[in-house]
Phi, psi and omega in degrees: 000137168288158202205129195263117175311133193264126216283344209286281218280005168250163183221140170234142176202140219271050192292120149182160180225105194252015193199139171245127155298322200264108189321326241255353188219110187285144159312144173226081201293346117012313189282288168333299198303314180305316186305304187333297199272031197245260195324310184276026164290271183336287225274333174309115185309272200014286188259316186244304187033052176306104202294130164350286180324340177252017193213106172301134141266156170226130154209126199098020188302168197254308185225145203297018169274332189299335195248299185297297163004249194313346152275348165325293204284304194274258267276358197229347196265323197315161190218296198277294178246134154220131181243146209228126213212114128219166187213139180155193204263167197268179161177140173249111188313115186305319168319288173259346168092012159346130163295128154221142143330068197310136203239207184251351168234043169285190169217152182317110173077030160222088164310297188333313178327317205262176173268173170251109174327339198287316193286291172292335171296325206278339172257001159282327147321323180274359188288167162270011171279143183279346172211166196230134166230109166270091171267127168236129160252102202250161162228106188236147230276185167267006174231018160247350166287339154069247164276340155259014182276003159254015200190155206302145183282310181308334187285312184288322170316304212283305169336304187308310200265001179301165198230119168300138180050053156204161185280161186210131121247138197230144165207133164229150161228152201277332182236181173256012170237031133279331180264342168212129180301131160303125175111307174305143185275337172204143273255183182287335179280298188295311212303289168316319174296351221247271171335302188281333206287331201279336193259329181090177187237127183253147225055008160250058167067161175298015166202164181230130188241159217301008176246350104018265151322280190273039185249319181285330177290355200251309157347293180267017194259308195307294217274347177253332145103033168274194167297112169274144187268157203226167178238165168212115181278128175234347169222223195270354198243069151270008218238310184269171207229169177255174174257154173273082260242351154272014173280129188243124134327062216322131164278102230266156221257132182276163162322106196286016167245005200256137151286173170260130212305137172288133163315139208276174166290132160293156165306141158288146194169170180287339182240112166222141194264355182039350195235148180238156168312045177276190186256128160324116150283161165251104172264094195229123189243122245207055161284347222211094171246121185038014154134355202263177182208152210248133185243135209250167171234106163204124159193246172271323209182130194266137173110329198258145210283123176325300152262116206265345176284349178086161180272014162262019160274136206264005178290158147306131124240156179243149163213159182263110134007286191194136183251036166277185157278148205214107190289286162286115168244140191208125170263099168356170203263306176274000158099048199228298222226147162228146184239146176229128149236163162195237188310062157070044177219154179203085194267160169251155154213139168301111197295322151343275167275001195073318186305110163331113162273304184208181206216102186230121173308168170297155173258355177243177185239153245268213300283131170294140180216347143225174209205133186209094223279104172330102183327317129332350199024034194284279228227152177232181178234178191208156221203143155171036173133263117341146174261133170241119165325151168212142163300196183250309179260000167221038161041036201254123203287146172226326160219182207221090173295304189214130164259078179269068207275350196257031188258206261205267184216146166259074181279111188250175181194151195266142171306166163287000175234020174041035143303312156265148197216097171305102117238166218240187160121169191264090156339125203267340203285338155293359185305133169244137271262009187258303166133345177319117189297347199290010180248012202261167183196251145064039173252000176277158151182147190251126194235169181250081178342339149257357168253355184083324184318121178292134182269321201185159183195152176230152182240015180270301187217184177274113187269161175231354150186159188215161181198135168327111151311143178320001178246337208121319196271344186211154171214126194253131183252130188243132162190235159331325186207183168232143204200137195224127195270143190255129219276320184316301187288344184042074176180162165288147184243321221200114186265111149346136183270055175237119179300332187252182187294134222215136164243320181251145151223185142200173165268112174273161194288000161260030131119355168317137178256167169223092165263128169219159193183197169324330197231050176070188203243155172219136186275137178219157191254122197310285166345305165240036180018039163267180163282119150281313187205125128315090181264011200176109212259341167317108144041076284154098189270289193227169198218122145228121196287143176283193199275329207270355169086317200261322189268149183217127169289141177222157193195148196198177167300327174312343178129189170224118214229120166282168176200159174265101187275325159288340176245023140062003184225141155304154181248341185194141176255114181254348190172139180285327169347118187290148194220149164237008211205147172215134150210090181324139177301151153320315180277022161042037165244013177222156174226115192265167186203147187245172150192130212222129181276057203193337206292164187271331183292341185272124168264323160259110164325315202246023141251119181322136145197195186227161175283140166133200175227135193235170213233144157217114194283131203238103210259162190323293165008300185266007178245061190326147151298143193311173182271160205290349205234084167301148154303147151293153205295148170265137174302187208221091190110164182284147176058349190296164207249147184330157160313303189317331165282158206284339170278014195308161193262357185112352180234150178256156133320118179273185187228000000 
C-alpha cells in the first residue's frame, strides 16, 4: 500500500553542481536548471506540498561542510521522509574505487578534492526519518570512469551509493552530452522525473510510489535511447508516494434523461459561508485531444435561469458551479459566458444558466493559474507557466504568445484598448546560487497580442501581478514591492513605498491604487504615492472592483468581504472558504470566486477548505452608487511634470 510523506514532518535537499575551476570537468549548466524545477516540483501541494522551509537547496558548494551541515541538520529535523538529490560530476577513487561527489574546485583523477559519498551515507544512517530516498544524476568524465568503463555506469553507481534502509534511484553518463541533449533545459534523467512527477501517469490511481515512478522514467529514457537509471530497495519505501496529478476520479455515469440538479442556496443573510467541508474532486474531463474541443450539455438545469428571482430580490445568494479545482475565474466583456481554468482544464459556461458550453485540457502540464479576457471578447489568454490564446466560446488554444516554460507564474493583463498584454512572473533562468525564487527575476514584458512580439521588458523585478491604469499609460507591478511602469517611456519610474509580498493590485477609475497581499489590502494616494487607508488587515489573494468605482470585493485564505472604498468598511461577509480569484459579471449582481488547492496564491497549506467556484448574486442593498463627483487623475509621483510636458511621467488628467 502506498503511503503519502507527510510534508510537515519531511525534509529535502537539493545538491548540485554545475560550474568548475578546473577546465578537465565541464559546466552543466543543466543542473542549476535541475535544482530550480526540482525544489518547485517538491513544493507543489500538487505532488508534494513541501513547505519552502523544508526543502534546502545547495548550490555549487565550494567545501564539503557546505553540504553535510545541512544534512545534518534536515536528518535530525526529519520524523518522516528525507529525500537527498544530487546532479553534477561523478569521481571515483583510484584505490577503493570509493563514489565522490564533485565540488566546484574539484579536479579530474583526484577524488580528494571531491566529497565522499561515505560521507554523506554515514548521516543518513543517523537520521530519525522513517524512509530516506536517494536520487543521483551523475556525469562521469572518461577518465574517472575507471573500473566502470567495463560495466553499465549506472548498475555500479547504484551498487556503490546504496543505503541500508533507503530507496536509491542512480543515472550515470559516460559524457555530458549523454546526460543532458543540447538545446534541453535539464539533464536527461531529472528531465523526465520532472516530467512524470509534474503530468502524472494516466491510470495509475491517485498516487504514484516510487517504483512507479521509476519503472515509467526508466521506460521512456529506454524508447529514446538515453542512459538508463537503476534502482536499490534497502527497506519498505518503494511504498511511498507522490500524488498523481493525472488521475480523474471515477464518476458515476448520468441518466441520459435525467438533468443535473441544481445546487442548493445557501441561507440568505449579510454572512453566508456557503461552503460545507466535503472531499475534494478534481474534475477534469479530458476533451481537448490534439486540437479538438468537446463541447458539452452540462450544467445546474439545462435552460433553466441560474437565478430565478429576478433583480428585484433583495436576498444575498450563493450558488456553486463546480467543485473542481478552479485556479482562475473571468466574465466575457459582454457578460453572456464566464471561463473557469483549473488542474490542466479550461471551461466556458453560460453566465445565464450556469450550463457547461465547452471544455478544453491545458495545452501545457500544470495548473493554469490566470486568465485574462481580451477586451474585444474575441479571444482570451491563459497563463501558468507559457502564455496561450484561447478562442472565446470554445475555449480551443489557437496560439502560443510567449512560450516561457521557465517562468514561476504569469500574471497577466490586457491594456483597456487591448493593444497591449502586462506579464509578470519570476523567470527561473535569472536565478542565483542559492536557488531562491524571491531573486529570480527578467519576469515583466509588455507584448502585442496579436503578434505575440515583446514591446518591452525588465530584469529589475519579480512580479507577482500587474494591472493597467484607466488610460493606459502606466502599469503597476507588485511583488516583493510595487513599481510603476511607464508604458511610453518603457522603464520603471516610480517605486511604491510597500516591503512585502503583494498578490494583487489594481486602478480605480479616478486612479487611486490598491494593493493586497500578505499583510492586507492598502489604498494609496496616487499624487503623493502615500497610504491613504489600511483596509484590511488580513492576508489578501485577489481584489475585485464593481462597475461603481466604490464596492471592491477582497478574497484570502479567511474567505470573502465586500467594502465600501468611500466609507472605508466592510459591508458582507460572503464565505469563510479560503478563495484566489475574484471576478464581477459586467452588470455588476453577480461574483464569481475561484479556489483551486494547486493555486500558486497558497500561503497556508494546512488550511482545510474545499474547492471550485461558486457564484454569488449581490443584491442592490450592498451596492452603493458611484460617487457623484469623480477626482482628477494625480500625476504619478511627488514633482512629475504636467501630461502636457514632452517628459510626462505617464499618467493624464482627465478634461
Amino acid at each position: 500500500m502506498s503511503v503519502l510523506p507527510d510534508p510537515q514532518a519531511s525534509r529535502a535537499l537539493l545538491i548540485g553542481t554545475s560550474r568548475y575551476t578546473d577546465p578537465g570537468l565541464t559546466s552543466l549548466q543543466a543542473v542549476a536548471e535541475n535544482l530550480t524545477a526540482l525544489a518547485r516540483t517538491l513544493r507543489d501541494p500538487g505532488v508534494w506540498g513541501l513547505p519552502k522551509t523544508h526543502c534546502t537547496t545547495i548550490s555549487n558548494p565550494a567545501t564539503a561542510a557546505e553540504v553535510i551541515d545541512p544534512i545534518i541538520e534536515a536528518a535530525q529535523q526529519a520524523t518522516d521522509t528525507l529525500l537527498l538529490y544530487y546532479a553534477g560530476h561523478g569521481l571515483i577513487a583510484r584505490r577503493d574505487a570509493e563514489l565522490h561527489l564533485a565540488l566546484t574546485g574539484s579536479r579530474p583523477n583526484a577524488a580528494h578534492t571531491a566529497l565522499p559519498y561515505g560521507a554523506l551515507r554515514d548521516e543518513l544512517l543517523n537520521t530519525r526519518a522513517r524512509r530516506q530516498v536517494v536520487i543521483l544524476d551523475c556525469c562521469y568524465s572518461g577518465r574517472a570512469l575507471g573500473r566502470m568503463a567495463s560495466a553499465d555506469a549506472a548498475t555500479v553507481l547504484a551498487d556503490e551509493a546504496a543505503v541500508e534502509g533507503a530507496y536509491l534511484l542512480a543515472a550515470a553518463a559516460e559524457t555530458r552530452t549523454a546526460l543532458s541533449v543540447p538545446g534541453e533545459p535539464h539533464t536527461a534523467f531529472t528531465a523526465e522525473l520532472l516530467t512524470t512527477l509534474r503530468r502524472g501517469i494516466p491510470g495509475a490511481g491517485p498516487h504514484l510510489d516510487l517504483d512507479t515512478l521509476y519503472r515509467h522514467v526508466e521506460t521512456t529514457l529506454r524508447a529514446k535511447q538515453r542512459p538508463l537509471p537503476q534502482r536499490r530497495i534497502r527497506n519498505t519505501a518503494d511504498r511511498l508516494a507522490f500524488r498523481n496529478r493525472a488521475h480523474v476520479p471515477a464518476r458515476p455515469a448520468p441518466t441520459p434523461t435525467a438533468a443535473r440538479p441544481a445546487p442548493p442556496a445557501d441561507p440568505p443573510g449579510p454572512h453566508t459561508t456557503g461552503v460545507t467541508r466535503e472531499t475534494r474532486r478534481v474534475i477534469q474531463r479530458r476533451a481537448f485531444i490534439g486540437g479538438a474541443v468537446a463541447l458539452v450539455a452540462a450544467g445546474t438545469a439545462t435552460g433553466a435561469a441560474l437565478w430565478p428571482w429576478g433583480d428585484g430580490d433583495d436576498a444575498l445568494r450563493t450558488r456553486r458551479l463546480t467543485d473542481g479545482d478552479i485556479g482562475g475565474v473571468a466574465y466575457s466583456p459582454d457578460g453572456r459566458t464566464l471561463v473557469t481554468i483549473g488542474l490542466l482544464s479550461t471551461q466556458v459556461w453560460d453566465a445565464a444558466t450556469g450550463k457547461m458550453l465547452a471544455e478544453t485540457t491545458a495545452a501545457q502540464s500544470g495548473s493554469l493559474s490566470f486568465l485574462a479576457f481580451n477586451p474585444d471578447g474575441k479571444t482570451f489568454v491563459t497563463s501558468g507557466g507559457d502564455v496561450f490564446v484561447h478562442e472565446a466560446r470554445t475555449a480551443v488554444p489557437v496560439s502560443t504568445l510567449l512560450a516561457v516554460r521557465d517562468h514561476d507564474i504569469v500574471p497577466l493583463a490586457f491594456s483597456p484598448d487591448g493593444t497591449m498584454l502586462a506579464c509578470g512572473g519570476a523567470d527561473t533562468r535569472g536565478v542565483d546560487d542559492s536557488g531562491d525564487a524571491e531573486d529570480r527575476k527578467n519576469g515583466f514584458r509588455v507584448v502585442d497580442p496579436s503578434t505575440g512580439s515583446v514591446r518591452a521588458s525588465s530584469s529589475d523585478h519579480d512580479v507577482r501581478a500587474v494591472a493597467f491604469s484607466p488610460d493606459g499609460r502606466t502599469i503597476a507591478c507588485t511583488g516583493a514591492g510595487c513599481w510603476l511602469w511607464d508604458v511610453a517611456g518603457r522603464r520603471f519610474r516610480h517605486e511604491v513605498g510597500l516591503n512585502n509580498g503583494s498578490y494583487a493590485v489594481l486602478f480605480t477609475p479616478d486612479g487611486r491604487l490598491v494593493t493586497a497581499g500578505e499583510y492586507g489590502v492598502r489604498l494609496w494616494d496616487a499624487a503623493s504615492l502615500r497610504i491613504k487607508a489600511s483596509l484590511l488587515a488580513d492576508p489578501t489573494y485577489a481584489m475585485a472592483l464593481h462597475r461603481n468605482g466604490r464596492t471592491i470585493a477582497f478574497a484570502g485564505p479567511d474567505g470573502v468581504q465586500l467594502w465600501d472604498l468611500t466609507a472605508r468598511r466592510r459591508t458582507a461577509t460572503l464565505t469563510d472558504n479560503t478563495t484566489q480569484s475574484l471576478a464581477w459579471s459586467p452588470d455588476g449582481r453577480t461574483l464569481a470566486g475561484a479556489t483551486s488547492q494547486y493555486s500558486v496564491k497558497n500561503a497556508r497549506w494546512g488550511t482545510p477548505y474545499d474547492s471550485g467556484c461558486l457564484l454569488w448574486r449581490i443584491p442592490e442593498r450592498l451596492l452603493p452608487p458611484p460617487p457623484a463627483k469623480p477626482r482628477t487623475w494625480p500625476p504619478a509621483g511627488p514633482g512629475a511634470r504636467s501630461p502636457t510636458s514632452s517628459r510626462s511621467t505617464g499618467w493624464c488628467r482627465r478634461r
